[in-house]
Every structure is written in C-alpha cells, then in structure tokens.
ZAMARGU-4260 file (C-alpha; in steps of 0.2 Angstrom, whole numbers, plus 5000, padded with zeros to 4 digits):
<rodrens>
0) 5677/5450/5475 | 5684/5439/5490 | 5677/5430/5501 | 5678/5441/5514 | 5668/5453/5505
5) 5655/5439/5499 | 5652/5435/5518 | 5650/5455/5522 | 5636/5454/5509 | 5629/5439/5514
10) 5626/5448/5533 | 5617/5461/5524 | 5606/5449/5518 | 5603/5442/5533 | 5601/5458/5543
15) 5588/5465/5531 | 5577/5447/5532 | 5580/5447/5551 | 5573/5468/5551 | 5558/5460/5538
20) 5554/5446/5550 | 5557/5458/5567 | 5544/5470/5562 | 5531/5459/5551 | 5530/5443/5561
25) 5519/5438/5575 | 5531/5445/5588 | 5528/5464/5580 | 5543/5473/5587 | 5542/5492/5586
30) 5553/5498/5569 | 5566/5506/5582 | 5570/5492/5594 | 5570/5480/5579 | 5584/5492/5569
35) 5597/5490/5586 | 5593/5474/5588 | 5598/5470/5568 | 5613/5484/5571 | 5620/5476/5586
40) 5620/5456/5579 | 5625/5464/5560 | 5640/5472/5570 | 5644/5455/5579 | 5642/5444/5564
45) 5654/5457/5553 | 5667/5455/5567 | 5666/5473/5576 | 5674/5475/5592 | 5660/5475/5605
50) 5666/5491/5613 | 5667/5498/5594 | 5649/5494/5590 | 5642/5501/5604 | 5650/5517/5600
55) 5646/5514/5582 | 5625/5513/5587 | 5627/5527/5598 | 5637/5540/5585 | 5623/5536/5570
60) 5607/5536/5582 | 5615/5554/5589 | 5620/5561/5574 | 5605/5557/5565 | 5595/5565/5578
65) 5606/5580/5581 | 5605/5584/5562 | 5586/5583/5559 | 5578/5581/5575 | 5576/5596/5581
70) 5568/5601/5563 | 5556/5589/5562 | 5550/5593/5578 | 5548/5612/5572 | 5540/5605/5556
75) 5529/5596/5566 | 5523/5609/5578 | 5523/5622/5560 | 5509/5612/5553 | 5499/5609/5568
80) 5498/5627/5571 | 5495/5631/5551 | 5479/5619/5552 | 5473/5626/5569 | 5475/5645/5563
85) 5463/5641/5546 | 5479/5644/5536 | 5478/5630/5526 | 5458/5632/5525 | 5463/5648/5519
90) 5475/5642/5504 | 5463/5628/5499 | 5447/5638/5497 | 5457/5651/5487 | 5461/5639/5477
95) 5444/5632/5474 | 5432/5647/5473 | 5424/5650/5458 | 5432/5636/5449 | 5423/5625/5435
100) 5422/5607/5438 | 5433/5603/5423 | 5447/5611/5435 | 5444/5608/5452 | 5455/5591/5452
105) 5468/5599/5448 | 5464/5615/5460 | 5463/5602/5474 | 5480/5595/5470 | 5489/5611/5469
110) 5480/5614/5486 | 5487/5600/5491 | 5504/5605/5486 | 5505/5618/5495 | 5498/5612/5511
115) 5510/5597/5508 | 5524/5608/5512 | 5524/5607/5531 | 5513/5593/5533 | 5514/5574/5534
120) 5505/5564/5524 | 5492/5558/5534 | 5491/5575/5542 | 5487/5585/5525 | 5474/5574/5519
125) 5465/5575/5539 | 5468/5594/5535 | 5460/5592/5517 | 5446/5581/5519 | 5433/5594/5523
130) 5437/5605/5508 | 5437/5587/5498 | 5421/5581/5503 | 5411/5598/5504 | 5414/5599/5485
135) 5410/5586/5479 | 5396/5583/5489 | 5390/5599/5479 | 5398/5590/5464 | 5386/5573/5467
140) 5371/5585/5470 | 5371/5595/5453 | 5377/5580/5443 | 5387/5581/5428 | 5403/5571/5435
145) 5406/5555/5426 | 5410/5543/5441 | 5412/5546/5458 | 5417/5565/5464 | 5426/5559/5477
150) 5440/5550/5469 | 5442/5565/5457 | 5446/5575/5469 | 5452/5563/5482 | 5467/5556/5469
155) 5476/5575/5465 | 5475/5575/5485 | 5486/5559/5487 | 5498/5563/5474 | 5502/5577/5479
160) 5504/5576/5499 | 5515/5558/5496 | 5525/5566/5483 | 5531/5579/5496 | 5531/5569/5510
165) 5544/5556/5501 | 5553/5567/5491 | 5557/5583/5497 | 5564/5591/5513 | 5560/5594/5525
170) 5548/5579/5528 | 5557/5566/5538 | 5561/5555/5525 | 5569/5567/5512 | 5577/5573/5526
175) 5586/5561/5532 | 5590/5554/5518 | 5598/5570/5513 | 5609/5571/5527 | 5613/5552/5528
180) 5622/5557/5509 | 5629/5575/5513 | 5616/5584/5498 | 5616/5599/5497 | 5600/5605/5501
185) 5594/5620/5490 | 5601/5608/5475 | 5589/5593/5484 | 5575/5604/5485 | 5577/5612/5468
190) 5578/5596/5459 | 5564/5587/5470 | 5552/5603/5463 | 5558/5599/5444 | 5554/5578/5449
195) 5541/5582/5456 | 5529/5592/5449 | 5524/5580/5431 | 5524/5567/5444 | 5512/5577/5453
200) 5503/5579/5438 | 5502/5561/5429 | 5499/5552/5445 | 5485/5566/5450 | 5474/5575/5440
205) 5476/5564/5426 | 5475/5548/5433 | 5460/5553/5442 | 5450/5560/5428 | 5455/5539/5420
210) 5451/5529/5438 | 5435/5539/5441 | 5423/5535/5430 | 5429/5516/5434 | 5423/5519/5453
215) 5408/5526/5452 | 5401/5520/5469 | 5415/5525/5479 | 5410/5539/5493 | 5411/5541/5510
220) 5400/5537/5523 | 5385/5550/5527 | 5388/5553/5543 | 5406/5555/5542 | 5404/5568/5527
225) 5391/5576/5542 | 5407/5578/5552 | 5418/5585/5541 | 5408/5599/5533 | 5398/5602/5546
230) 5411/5616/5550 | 5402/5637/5551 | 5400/5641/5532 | 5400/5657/5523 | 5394/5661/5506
235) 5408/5666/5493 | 5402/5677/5480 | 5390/5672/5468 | 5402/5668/5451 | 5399/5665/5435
240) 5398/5648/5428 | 5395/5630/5429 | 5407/5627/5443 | 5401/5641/5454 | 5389/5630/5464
245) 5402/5620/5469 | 5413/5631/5476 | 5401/5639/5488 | 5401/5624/5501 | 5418/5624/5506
250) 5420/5626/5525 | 5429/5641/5531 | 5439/5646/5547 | 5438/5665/5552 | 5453/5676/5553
255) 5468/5673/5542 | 5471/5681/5527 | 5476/5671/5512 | 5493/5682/5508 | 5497/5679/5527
260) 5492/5659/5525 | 5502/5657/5509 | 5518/5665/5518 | 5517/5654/5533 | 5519/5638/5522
265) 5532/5647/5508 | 5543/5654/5524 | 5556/5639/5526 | 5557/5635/5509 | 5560/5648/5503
270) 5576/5652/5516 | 5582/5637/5511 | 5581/5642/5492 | 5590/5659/5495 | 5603/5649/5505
275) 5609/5638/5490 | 5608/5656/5479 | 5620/5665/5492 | 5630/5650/5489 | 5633/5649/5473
280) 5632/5669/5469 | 5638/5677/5484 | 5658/5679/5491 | 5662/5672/5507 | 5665/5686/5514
285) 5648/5694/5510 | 5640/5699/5526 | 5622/5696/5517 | 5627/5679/5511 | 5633/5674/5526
290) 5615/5679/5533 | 5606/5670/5520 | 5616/5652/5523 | 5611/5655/5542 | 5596/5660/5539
295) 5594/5644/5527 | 5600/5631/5537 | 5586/5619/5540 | 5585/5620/5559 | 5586/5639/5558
300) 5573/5640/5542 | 5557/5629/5551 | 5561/5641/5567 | 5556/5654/5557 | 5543/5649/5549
305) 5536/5642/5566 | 5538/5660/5573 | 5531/5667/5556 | 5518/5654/5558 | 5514/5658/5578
310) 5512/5676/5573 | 5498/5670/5560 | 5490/5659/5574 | 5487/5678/5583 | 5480/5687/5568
315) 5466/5674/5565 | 5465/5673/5584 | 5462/5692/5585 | 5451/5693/5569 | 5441/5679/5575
320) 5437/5687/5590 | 5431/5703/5581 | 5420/5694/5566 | 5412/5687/5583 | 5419/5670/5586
325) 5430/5664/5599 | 5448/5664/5596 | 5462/5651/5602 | 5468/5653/5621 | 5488/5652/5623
330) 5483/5636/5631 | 5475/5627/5618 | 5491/5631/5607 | 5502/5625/5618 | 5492/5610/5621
335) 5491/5609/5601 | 5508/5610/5600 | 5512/5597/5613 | 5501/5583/5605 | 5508/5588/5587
340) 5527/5583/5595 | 5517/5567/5599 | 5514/5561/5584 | 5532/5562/5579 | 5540/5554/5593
345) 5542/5537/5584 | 5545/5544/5569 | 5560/5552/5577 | 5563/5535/5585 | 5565/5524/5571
350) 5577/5537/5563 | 5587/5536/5575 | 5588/5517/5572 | 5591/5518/5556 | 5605/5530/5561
355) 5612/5520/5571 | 5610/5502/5556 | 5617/5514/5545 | 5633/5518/5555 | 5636/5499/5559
360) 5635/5496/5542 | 5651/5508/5537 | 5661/5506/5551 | 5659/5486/5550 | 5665/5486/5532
365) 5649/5479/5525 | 5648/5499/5517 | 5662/5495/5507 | 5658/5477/5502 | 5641/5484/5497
370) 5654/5498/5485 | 5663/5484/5479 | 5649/5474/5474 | 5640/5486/5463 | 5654/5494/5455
375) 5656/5478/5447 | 5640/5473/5445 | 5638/5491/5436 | 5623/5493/5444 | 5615/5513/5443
380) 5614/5519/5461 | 5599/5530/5459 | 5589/5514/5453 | 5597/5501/5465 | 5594/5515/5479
385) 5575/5518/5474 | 5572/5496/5472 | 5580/5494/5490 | 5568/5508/5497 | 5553/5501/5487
390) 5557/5481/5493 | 5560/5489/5513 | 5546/5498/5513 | 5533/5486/5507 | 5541/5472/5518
395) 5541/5483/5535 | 5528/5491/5532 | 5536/5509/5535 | 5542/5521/5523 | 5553/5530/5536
400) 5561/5512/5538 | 5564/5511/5520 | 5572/5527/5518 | 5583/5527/5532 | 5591/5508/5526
405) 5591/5510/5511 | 5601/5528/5512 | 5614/5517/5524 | 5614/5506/5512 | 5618/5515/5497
410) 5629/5529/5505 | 5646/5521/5501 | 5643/5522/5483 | 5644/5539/5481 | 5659/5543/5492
415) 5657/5560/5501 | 5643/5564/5493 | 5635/5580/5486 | 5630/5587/5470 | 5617/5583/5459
420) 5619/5563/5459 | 5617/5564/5479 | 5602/5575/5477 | 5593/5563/5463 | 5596/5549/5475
425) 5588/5558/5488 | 5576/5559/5478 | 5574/5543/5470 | 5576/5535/5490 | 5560/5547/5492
430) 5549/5539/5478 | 5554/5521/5482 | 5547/5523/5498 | 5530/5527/5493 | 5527/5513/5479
435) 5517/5497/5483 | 5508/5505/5497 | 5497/5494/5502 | 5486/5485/5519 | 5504/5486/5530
440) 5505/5505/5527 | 5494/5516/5540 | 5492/5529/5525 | 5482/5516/5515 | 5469/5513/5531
445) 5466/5531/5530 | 5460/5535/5514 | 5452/5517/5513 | 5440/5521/5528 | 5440/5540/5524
450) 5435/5535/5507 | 5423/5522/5512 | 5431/5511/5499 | 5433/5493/5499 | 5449/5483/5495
455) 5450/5482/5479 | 5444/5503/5478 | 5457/5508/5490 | 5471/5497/5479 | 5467/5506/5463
460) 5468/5522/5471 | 5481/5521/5487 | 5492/5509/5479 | 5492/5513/5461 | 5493/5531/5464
465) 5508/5532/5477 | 5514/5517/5466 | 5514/5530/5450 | 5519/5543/5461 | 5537/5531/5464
470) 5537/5526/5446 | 5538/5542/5438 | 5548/5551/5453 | 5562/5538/5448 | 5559/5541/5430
475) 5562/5561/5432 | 5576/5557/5443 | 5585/5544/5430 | 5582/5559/5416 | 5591/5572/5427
480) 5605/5559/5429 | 5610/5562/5413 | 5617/5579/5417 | 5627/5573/5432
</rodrens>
C-alpha cells in the first residue's frame, strides 16, 4: 500500500475515535450531530473539495433517508397500531393457552418472534411484559419452577425481539444496512430467517432454562407487576394438564381475532418474499410479476400492511364495542400514530448521519483505501464487518450507529454489491450490533428495571443473551458463506 493510502486509513482511525469521544464523553453530543461533524473534518483531512463534501453529506443523508425513511416511519406507525388494537395480545395468548410449563419459554419466544416483526426492541418487550409477567406470576404461585419464572420466560423474550430487530429488514438497522450494500431483499430476509431462527433458539429457550435456576431471586417489583396485569381478564377454557393454571392469567384485549392479528404482522413480509419469487421465477414481462416486485417493494409492502393493519384497528374497535367495552375514537389513533412517528425521529436522524459518513467516506477515497487494506490483509468481510459493528456499538452506545458505520465502512469490499455475501453481511452487521449490550445501551435499562435485577442480574441476562444472540448470528452467517 502507499502512503497515501496508509494516511487515508489513518483518518478512519481518527474519525472513528473522534465519533467514540463525540458521543461518550462529558460533552454527550447527539449520535446525528456528532456523525456530520466527524464527516465534515474526515472530508477535510482526506483532502475533499469543500464545495464536494458538502454535496458529499448532503447526497448520503438524502439518499439514505429517501430509501428507508419513509418505511420506517410506516413500520413504526404498523406496530403502534398492532399493539393498540390487541393484535399482538391476541398472537401471544394464542400462543400460551393451555401450554405446560416445560413449553411456555419457548411459546413466549415464538410470541416473541412474531411480534418482533414490526416492532422495535424496546417496543416488543413493552408490548410483552404483561403476558410475561401474568405467567409467571401463576408460574411462582403453583411452584414447580426451578429458579426464577421471570428469567425463563423473560430470556426467549429478548432473544427473539433483538434478533429481529438487528438482523432482519425492515427494522432500521437491517434496513439500512441493506440498502447501504445494494442486498437484495427477499435474499436478506430469506437468509436472515435460516440465521436466525437456532440463534433464536440457543440464545433463548435454552439459555434460559441454564441462567434460570442461577437467578432465583430475580422478579420484578409488586407493584409494577400490579400494573402490568392489572388489565380486564377473561377465563380461557379450563385445559387439561399441569400447565393449565398458568395459562389462565394472561391479560386480554377485546375484539381481534387471532387469524386477523397473525395476518397484520405476516402482511409485509410476506410481499416482500413473493417479490424475490417473482423475480427469480417469473418473465419480465409477466404482468403478475411485475405486480408482485411492486407490491414488494419495501415502502409499498409496510403501506400495506399499515392499511391491513388500520383495517384491524376497526374490527377490534367494532367488536369491542359490542362485547360492551369502549372502542378507540379515530382521534386516539391518530394521536397513537403521531407519538409512534416520535419515537423514531432520532432514529431517522442518526441514519441519516450515518448516510451522510458513509458517503464521505467513498467519495474521499478512504472507501478504497479501506478495499486495499483488507484485500491484503485477507481479512473475511462478513467477520471484519460484524467486529466493527460490535466495537461501534459498544463504544457509542447505539446500535443504529454501529450499523450505519460499519456498513460505510465495509461497502467498498464488496464492489456493487448483492447476492448472497451482501445479504450475510447484512446480516452479520445486524448481530454485531447487538453483542456487548451493556449500561450505555437503553435496551439494557429497560429489562434491568423491568426485571427488577441488579447489575450483575441484568449482565447475565441483557448482555450475555444479545452477546449470544451476535455470537451465533455470525456463526450462521460464516456457515452460509460457504455457499457464496
């Protein structure tokens, strides 16, 4: 390499120490100024034009946005309406009833799964709390559980919502990361499914039924249990069995039928699936094929579901109201709707700014310094993209900022992009993101207070679950690599 090159790397390094320092010093600057301000002096330093690099910040935080903005916000506004109609109550008592306690952690993290779809992680396990704790509160009263209830069924929970949420589209991070290296998305969801369901799996059901009976004092606090399952209860069914007493507590939201629930969540997805098959098995020229790939284009796919899901909303709404409880006013879900698009907006932000580092980054020539450097270092891009995720996020703090640089990063080493390497990468960015999640990471506050768990409970269980959840995801993804 010359030295040109060796100072184009150097820059990196310092643009990703100056992104660490930005964000976790005393100065806390927000993830999205931090990312222009490292793209703006990484453009200087690399020698860019000035009138260039504005240009340069300007064409990666727009195209960024344009290509998963607007789906992330439907995404959003999907799962906030799948929550407030009862649909995802609906799934996850399904799931549950009439279970045996041998099988209710791995009921949970199938519940889980499914919900996980549309909703972030934080969001799902709001979302499944209830169902969690009513449970194993009936779990803790008839005994019989070695260790704590509430880690066996809280872990499955975890796995599965961060597995989804860093892995596949369309969660943000996925997402991104997908577009940033041109995947092809049925292909990206298609092998996200195959890496992530053992994950799901190992780092779940299994490590829960290990990790519970080390944390038998683990649960949550009384009154905040009180809250959760305080909801309207109705009896299921009187079942057969030893787990038929803890399946009969699970709180319950009137009006949506479980068919109708299932669908709303299965809707994008399963566009999108049907697009990749009319692309592989379909002529051009097909007039149903070409329906399909419009109808599974991302933007066009969480529409869809969104209307699928609005229509939903209504039925509970209407059954609600004759069962004899009041349904939701077209006001309350437009004010829903509005405070889900809140959640997201820095989310959307620090994209963006990751859009905008990732485009200084190619057009300053550091991209192909960073291609020279590792073709002869021979190092695997799947693993060096999954360690530079893994290092961002636990450094900043963010996942989404991990993602999004360590896709900017990595992008030149697969030229245009797409087939199955861009997809495993995708993926592989995905589960680096999650490992090491630890006190900077919102999502281990949560389940730490939601838990009532102390440190060193909420490291065994946040950290070393999402931490297996990376672990293995990169292990599936490294396998698969052997057919690319």
């Amino acid at each position: 390499m010359t030295a040109h090159t060796w100072w184009l790397l150097l820059i990196l390094t310092v643009a990703i120490a100056a992104l660490i320092y930005l964000i976790n010093s005393r100065l806390r600057v927000h993830p999205f100024v931090a990312l222009i301000l490292v793209s703006v002096g990484t453009g200087i330093a690399a020698g860019e034009p000035a009138a260039k690099l504005a240009g340069s910040i300007e064409e990666g935080a727009g195209g960024t946005l344009g290509d998963v903005g607007v789906t992330l916000a439907l995404g959003a506004m999907l799962g906030r309406l799948l929550s407030d109609s009862g649909a995802t109550d609906a799934i996850a008592r399904a799931l549950v009833a009439r279970a045996e306690p041998r099988r209710l952690p791995w009921l949970v993290g199938a519940a889980a799964f499914v919900i996980g779809v549309p909703m972030f992680f934080e969001v799902g396990l709001i979302v499944l709390l209830p169902l969690i704790f009513s449970v194993a509160r009936r779990m803790e009263e008839h005994g019989g559980t070695k260790g704590s209830p509430y880690v066996l069924l809280g872990v499955p929970a975890i796995a599965s919502l961060s597995t989804l949420h860093g892995m596949l589209p369309p969660h943000p991070g996925p997402l991104t990361a997908m577009t940033g290296l041109h995947a092809d998305l049925g292909l990206t969801l298609g092998v996200g499914i195959v890496c992530a369901v053992p994950t799901v799996i190992l780092a779940g059901p299994v490590y829960a039924r290990w990790i519970a009976p080390r944390l038998p004092d683990v649960a949550p606090d009384a009154e905040l249990v009180a809250q959760f399952t305080g909801a309207e209860r109705e009896p299921t069914p009187a079942a057969s069995g030893p787990g038929a007493q803890a399946a009969t507590d699970v709180p319950r939201k009137p009006g949506v039928p479980t068919g109708l629930a299932v669908a709303a969540v299965l809707v994008p997805v399963v566009l999108m699936l049907l697009r990749t098959l009319a692309e592989t098995a379909m002529d051009e020229s097909s007039g149903l094929g070409a329906a399909l790939v419009f109808a599974g284009e991302p933007l066009v796919a969480m529409l869809a579901g969104f209307v699928f899901a609005l229509g939903v909303t209504m039925v509970g709404s209407a059954r609600a109201a004759r069962s004899g409880h009041s349904g939701r006013s077209g006001e309350e879900t437009r004010a829903s709707l509005t405070d889900s698009l809140k959640s997201i907006a820095a989310i959307l932000l620090i994209i963006g700014g990751g859009g905008a580092f990732k485009q200084v980054l190619q057009d300053s020539g550091i991209g192909d310094a960073i291609a020279s450097a590792a073709e002869g270092a021979h190092i695997n891009v799947i693993l060096l993209g999954w360690l530079i995720a893994l290092l961002l996020s636990l450094t900043t703090g963010s996942a989404t900022v991990g993602i999004v640089s360590a896709t900017g990063i990595v992008a030149p080493l697969i030229g245009d992009g797409g087939g199955l390497e861009a997809s495993l990468l995708v993926v592989a960015i995905g589960a680096g993101s999650l490992g090491l999640n630890y006190v900077n990471h919102a999502g281990f506050w949560l389940v730490k207070e939601s838990f009532g768990m102390d440190l060193t409970q909420a490291t065994k269980t946040q950290t070393a679950v999402q931490t297996l959840v990376s672990v293995f995801g990169l292990a599936m993804a490294l396998l698969l690599s052997v057919f690319a």
